[in-house]
C-alpha positions as CSV (number, residue, x, y, z in Angstrom):
1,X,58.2,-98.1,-23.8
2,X,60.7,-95.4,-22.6
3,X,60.8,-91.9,-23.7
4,X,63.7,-90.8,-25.8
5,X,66.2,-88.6,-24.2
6,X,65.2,-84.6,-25.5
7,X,68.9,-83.7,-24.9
8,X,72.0,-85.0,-26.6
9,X,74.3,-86.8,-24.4
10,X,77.3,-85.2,-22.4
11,X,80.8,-86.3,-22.3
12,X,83.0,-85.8,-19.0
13,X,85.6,-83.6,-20.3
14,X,87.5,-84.7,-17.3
15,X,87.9,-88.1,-18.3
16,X,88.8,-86.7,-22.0
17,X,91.8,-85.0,-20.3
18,X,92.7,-87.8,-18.0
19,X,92.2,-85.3,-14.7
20,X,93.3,-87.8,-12.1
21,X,93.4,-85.1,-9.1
22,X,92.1,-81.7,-8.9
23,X,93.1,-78.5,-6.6
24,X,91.1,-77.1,-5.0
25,X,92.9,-73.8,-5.3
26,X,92.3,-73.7,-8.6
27,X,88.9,-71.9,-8.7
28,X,89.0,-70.6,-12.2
29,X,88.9,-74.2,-13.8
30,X,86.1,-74.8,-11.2
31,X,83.6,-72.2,-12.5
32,X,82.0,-74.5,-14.8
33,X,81.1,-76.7,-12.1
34,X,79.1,-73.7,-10.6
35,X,76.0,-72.1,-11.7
36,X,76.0,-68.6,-11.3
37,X,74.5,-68.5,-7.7
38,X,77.7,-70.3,-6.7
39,X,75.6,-73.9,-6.3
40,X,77.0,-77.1,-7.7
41,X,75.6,-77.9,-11.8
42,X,74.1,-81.3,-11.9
43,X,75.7,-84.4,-13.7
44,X,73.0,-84.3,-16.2
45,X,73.8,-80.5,-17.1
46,X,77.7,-81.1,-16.8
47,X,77.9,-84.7,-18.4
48,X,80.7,-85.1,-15.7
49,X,81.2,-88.9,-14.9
50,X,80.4,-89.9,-11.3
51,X,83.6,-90.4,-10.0
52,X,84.5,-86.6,-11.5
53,X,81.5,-85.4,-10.0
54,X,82.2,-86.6,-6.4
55,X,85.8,-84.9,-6.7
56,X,84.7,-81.5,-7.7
57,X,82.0,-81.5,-5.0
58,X,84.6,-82.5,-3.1
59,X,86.9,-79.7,-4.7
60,X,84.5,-77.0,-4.3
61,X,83.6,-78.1,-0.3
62,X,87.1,-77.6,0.5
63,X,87.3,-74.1,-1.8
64,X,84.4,-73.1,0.4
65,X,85.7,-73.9,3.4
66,X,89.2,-71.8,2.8
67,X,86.7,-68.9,1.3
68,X,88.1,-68.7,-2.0
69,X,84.2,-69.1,-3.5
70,X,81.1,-67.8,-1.4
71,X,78.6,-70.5,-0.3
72,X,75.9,-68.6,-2.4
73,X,75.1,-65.3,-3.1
74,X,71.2,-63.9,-2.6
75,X,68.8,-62.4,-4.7
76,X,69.5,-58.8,-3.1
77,X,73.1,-59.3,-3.8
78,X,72.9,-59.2,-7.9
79,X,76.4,-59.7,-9.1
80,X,76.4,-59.1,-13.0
81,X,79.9,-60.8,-13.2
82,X,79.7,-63.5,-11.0
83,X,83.3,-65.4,-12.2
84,X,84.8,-62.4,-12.9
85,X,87.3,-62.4,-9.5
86,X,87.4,-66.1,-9.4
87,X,90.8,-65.7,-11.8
């Protein structure tokens, strides 16, 4: 028999919304796709549908690429607000 889940399950607040495209200039809505190293969050932490999940990685390739959000930040570089100049 399968194990029951030990988390609740996750909605995609995107699909809530009805987000059919996303900018990739938009970095402040894009924070809580990022953990705070700057690396993509999982589907299973998000609870972001696949099809949102491929655009936000999407989103946040392209936001890398234009250097509007750092690729990732190291363990020397600390940052105690990491979102705070993503506004």
């Amino acid at each position: 028999m399968a194990e029951k889940r030990k988390y609740k399950k996750r909605f995609c607040k995107y699909c809530e919304s009805k987000v059919d495209f996303m900018d990739y200039k938009e970095v402040g809505a894009l924070r809580f796709s990022l953990s705070e190293r700057y690396k993509i969050m999982p589907r299973r932490l998000t609870g972001n549908c696949k099809r949102h999940q491929d655009m936000i990685s999407a989103v946040i390739k392209r936001a890398r690429a234009a250097a509007l959000i750092p690729y990732t930040v190291t363990r020397k570089q600390v940052v105690t607000q990491p979102f705070e100049n993503l506004r």
